[in-house]
N, CA and C of each residue as an Amber inpcrd file, in Angstrom:
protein
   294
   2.6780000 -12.5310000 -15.3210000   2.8870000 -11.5030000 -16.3320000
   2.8160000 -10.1350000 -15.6530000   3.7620000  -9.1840000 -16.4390000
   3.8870000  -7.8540000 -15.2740000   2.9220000  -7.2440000 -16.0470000
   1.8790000  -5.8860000 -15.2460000   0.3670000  -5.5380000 -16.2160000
   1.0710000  -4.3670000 -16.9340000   2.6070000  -4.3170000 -17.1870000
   2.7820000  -2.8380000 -17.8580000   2.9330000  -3.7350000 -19.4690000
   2.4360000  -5.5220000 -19.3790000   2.8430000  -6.2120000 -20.6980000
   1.5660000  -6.2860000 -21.3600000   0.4100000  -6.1370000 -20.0050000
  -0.4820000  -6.2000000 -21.0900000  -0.8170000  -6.0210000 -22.2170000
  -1.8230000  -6.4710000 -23.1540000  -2.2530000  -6.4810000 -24.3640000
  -3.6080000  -6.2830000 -24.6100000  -4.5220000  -6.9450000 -23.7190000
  -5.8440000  -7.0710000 -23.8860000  -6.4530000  -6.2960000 -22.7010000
  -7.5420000  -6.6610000 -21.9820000  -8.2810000  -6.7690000 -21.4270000
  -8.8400000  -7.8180000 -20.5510000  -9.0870000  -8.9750000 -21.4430000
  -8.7150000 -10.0090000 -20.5540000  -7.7500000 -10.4040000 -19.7150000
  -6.4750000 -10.1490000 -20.5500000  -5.2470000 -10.1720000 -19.5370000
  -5.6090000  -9.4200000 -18.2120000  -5.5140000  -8.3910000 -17.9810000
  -5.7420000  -7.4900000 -16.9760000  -6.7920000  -8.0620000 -15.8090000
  -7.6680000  -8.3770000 -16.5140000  -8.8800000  -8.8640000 -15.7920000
  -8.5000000 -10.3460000 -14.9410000  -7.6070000 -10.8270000 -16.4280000
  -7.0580000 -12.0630000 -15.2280000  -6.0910000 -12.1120000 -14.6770000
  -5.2600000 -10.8260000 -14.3830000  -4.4990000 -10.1000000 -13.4940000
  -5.1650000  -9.6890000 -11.9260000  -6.3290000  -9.4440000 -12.4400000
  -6.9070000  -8.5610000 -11.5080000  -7.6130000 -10.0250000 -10.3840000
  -7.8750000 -10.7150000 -11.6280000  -9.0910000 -11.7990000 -10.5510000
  -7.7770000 -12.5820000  -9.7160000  -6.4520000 -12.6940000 -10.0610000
  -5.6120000 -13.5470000  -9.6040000  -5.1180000 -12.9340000  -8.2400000
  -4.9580000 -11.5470000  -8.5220000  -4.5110000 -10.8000000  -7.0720000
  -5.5550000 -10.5460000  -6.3220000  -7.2010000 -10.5470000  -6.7750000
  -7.8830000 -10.8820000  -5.8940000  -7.7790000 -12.2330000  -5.1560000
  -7.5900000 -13.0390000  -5.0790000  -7.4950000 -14.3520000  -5.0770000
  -6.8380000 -14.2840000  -3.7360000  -5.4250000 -13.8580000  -4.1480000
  -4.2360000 -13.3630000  -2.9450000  -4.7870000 -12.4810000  -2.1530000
  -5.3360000 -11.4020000  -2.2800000  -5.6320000 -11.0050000  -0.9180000
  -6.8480000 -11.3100000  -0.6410000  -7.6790000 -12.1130000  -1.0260000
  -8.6320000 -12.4810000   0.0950000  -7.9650000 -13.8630000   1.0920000
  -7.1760000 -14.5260000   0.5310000  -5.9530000 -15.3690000   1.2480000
  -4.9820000 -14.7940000   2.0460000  -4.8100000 -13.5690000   2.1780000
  -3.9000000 -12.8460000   2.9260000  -5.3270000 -12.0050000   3.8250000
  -5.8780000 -11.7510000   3.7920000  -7.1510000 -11.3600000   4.8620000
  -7.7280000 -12.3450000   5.7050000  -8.1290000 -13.5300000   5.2230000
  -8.3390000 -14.3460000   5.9800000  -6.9990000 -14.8710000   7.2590000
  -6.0120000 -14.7400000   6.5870000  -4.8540000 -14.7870000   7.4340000
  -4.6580000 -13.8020000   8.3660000  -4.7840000 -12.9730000   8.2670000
  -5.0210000 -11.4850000   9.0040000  -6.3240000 -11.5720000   9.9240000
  -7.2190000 -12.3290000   9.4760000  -8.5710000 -12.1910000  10.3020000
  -8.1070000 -13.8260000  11.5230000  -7.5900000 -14.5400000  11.2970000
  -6.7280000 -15.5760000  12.0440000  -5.5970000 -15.1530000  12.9220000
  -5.4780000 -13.7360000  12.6200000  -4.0890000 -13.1730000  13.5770000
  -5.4620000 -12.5180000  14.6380000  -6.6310000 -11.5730000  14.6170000
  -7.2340000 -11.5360000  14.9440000  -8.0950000 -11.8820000  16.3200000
  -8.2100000 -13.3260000  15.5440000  -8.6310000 -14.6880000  16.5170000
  -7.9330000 -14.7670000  17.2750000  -6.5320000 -14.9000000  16.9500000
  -4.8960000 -15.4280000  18.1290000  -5.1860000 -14.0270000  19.0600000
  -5.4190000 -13.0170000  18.4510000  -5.3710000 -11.7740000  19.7280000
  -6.8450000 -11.2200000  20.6580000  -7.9470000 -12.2340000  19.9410000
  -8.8180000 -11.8700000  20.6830000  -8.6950000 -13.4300000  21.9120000
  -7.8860000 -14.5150000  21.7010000  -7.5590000 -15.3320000  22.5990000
  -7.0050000 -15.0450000  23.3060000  -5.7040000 -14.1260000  23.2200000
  -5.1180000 -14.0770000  23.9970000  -5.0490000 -12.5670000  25.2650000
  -5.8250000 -11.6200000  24.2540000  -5.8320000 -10.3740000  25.0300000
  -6.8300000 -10.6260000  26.6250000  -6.6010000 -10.5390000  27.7680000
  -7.3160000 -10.5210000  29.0810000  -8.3300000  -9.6870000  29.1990000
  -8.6940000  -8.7360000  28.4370000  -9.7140000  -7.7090000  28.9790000
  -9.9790000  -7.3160000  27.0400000 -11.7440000  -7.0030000  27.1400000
 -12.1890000  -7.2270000  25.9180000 -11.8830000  -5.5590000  25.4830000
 -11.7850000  -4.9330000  26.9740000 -11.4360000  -3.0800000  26.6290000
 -10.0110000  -2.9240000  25.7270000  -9.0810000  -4.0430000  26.1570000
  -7.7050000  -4.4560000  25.1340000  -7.8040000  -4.5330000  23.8440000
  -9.3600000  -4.8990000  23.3030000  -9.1840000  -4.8260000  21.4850000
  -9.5970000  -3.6590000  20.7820000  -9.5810000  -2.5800000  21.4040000
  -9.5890000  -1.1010000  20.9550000  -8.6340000  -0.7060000  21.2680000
  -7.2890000  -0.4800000  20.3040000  -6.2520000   0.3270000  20.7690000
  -6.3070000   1.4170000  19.4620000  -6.2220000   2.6600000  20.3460000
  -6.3250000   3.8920000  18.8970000  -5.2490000   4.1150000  18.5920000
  -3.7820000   3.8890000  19.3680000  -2.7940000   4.2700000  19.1920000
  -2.2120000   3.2750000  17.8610000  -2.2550000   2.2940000  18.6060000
  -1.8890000   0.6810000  17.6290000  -3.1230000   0.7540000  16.0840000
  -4.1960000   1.3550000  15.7410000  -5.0500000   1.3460000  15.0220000
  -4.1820000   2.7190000  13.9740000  -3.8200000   4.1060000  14.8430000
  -2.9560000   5.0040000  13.7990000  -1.8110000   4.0650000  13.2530000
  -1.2840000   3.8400000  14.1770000   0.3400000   2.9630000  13.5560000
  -0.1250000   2.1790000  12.4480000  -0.8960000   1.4180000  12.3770000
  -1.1900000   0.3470000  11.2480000  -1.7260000   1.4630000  10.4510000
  -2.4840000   2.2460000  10.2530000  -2.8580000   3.1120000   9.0150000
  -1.7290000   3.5910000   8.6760000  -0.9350000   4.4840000   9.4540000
   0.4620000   5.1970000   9.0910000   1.5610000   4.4370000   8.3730000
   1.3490000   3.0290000   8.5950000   2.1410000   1.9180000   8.4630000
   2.1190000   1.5390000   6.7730000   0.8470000   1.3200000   7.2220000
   0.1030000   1.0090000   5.3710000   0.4720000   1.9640000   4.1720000
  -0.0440000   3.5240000   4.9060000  -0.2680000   5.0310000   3.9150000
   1.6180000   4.7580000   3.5660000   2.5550000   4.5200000   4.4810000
   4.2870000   5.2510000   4.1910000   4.3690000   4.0380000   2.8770000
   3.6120000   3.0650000   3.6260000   4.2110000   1.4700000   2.3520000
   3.7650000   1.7210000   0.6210000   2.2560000   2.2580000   0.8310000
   1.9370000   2.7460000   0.1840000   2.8500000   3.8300000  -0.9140000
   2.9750000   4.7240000   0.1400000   3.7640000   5.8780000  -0.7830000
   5.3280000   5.4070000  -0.9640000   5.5020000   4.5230000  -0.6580000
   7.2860000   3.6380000  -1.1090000   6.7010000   2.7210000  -2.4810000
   5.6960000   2.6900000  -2.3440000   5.2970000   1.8450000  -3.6430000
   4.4700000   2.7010000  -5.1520000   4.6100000   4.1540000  -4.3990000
   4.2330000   4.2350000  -5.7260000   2.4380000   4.3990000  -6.1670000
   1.8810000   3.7230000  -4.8730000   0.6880000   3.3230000  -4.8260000
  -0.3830000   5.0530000  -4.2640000  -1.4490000   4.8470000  -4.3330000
  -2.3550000   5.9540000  -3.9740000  -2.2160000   6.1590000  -2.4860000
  -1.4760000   6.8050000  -1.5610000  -1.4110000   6.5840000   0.1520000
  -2.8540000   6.7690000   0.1010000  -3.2010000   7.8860000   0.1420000
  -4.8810000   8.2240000   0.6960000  -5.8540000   7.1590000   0.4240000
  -5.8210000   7.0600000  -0.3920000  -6.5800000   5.8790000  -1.1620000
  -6.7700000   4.3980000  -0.2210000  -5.2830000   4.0370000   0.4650000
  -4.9170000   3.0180000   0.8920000  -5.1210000   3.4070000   2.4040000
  -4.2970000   4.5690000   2.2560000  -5.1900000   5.2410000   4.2270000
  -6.7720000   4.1940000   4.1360000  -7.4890000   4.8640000   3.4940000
  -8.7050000   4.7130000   3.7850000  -9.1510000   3.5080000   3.6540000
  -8.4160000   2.7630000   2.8520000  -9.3170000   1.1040000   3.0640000
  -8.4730000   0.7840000   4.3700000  -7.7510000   0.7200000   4.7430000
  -6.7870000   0.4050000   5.7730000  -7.6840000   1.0420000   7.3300000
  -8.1970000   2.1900000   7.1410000  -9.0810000   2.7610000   8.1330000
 -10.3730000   1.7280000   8.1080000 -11.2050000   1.4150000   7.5460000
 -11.8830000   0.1700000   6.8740000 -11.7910000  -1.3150000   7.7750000
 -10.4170000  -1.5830000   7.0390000  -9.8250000  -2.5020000   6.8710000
  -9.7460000  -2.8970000   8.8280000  -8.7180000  -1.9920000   9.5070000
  -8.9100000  -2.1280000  11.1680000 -10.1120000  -1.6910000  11.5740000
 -11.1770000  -1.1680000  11.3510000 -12.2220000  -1.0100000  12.1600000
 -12.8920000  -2.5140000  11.9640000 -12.9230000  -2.8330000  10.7620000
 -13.9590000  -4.3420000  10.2420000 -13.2370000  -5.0810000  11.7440000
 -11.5450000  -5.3310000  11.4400000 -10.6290000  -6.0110000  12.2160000
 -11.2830000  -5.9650000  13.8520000 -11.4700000  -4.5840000  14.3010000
 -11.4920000  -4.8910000  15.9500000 -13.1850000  -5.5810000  15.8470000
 -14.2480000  -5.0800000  15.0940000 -15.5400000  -5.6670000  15.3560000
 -15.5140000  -7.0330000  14.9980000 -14.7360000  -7.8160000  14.3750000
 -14.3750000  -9.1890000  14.2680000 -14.2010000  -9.0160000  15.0840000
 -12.4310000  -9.0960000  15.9560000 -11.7620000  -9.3500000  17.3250000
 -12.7150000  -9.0840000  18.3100000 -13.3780000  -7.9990000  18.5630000
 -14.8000000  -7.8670000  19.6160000 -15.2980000  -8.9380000  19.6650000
 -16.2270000  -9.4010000  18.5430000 -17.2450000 -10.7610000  18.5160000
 -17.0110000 -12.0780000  18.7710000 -15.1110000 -12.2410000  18.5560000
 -14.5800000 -13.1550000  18.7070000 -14.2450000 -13.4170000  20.1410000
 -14.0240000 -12.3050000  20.9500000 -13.7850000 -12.2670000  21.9950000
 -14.6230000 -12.7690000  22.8730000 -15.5040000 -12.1490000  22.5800000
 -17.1950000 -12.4900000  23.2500000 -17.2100000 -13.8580000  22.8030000
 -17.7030000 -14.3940000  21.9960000 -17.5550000 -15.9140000  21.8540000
 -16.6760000 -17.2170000  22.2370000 -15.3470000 -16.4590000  22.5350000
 -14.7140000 -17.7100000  23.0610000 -14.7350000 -17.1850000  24.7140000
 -15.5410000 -16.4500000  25.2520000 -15.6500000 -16.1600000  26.6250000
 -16.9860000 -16.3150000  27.1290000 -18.3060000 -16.8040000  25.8830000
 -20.1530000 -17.0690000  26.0900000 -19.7300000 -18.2370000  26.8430000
């Protein structure tokens, strides 16, 4: 159902819990791309890239503003979002190299 049909409240809510649903299924997938790059990167100084860390924010904020959506708003979980990312990829790194 599209949420501009809503009616209730509940609806919405079970709008809301359903696309939660999806992106914690699309994060975990993302935290599995992660894994593949803390396997494969040679040097653990490789999972800090600031350049590659703007691009993905810049990436997010333009998608964002093509959608209509809050950029800043989305900047900032996205800023969030890759820092959580490299301290995963860090820990992961370290662990498949203990």
């Amino acid at each position: 159902m599209n949420a501009e049909d809503y009616q209730t409240m509940e609806q919405v809510r079970a709008g809301v819990d359903g696309i939660d649903r999806r992106l914690v299924a699309l994060l975990a997938e993302r935290f599995a791309h992660m894994r593949a790059a803390a396997r494969i990167k040679p040097e653990r100084g490789h999972v800090r890239d600031e350049a590659r860390k703007a691009q993905v924010i810049a990436n997010a904020r333009a998608e964002a503003e093509r959608l209509g959506a809050p950029a800043e708003v989305i900047a900032a979980l996205w800023e969030q979002l890759v820092e959580a990312s490299i301290g995963y990829e860090m820990a992961e790194f370290d662990r498949l190299r203990a």
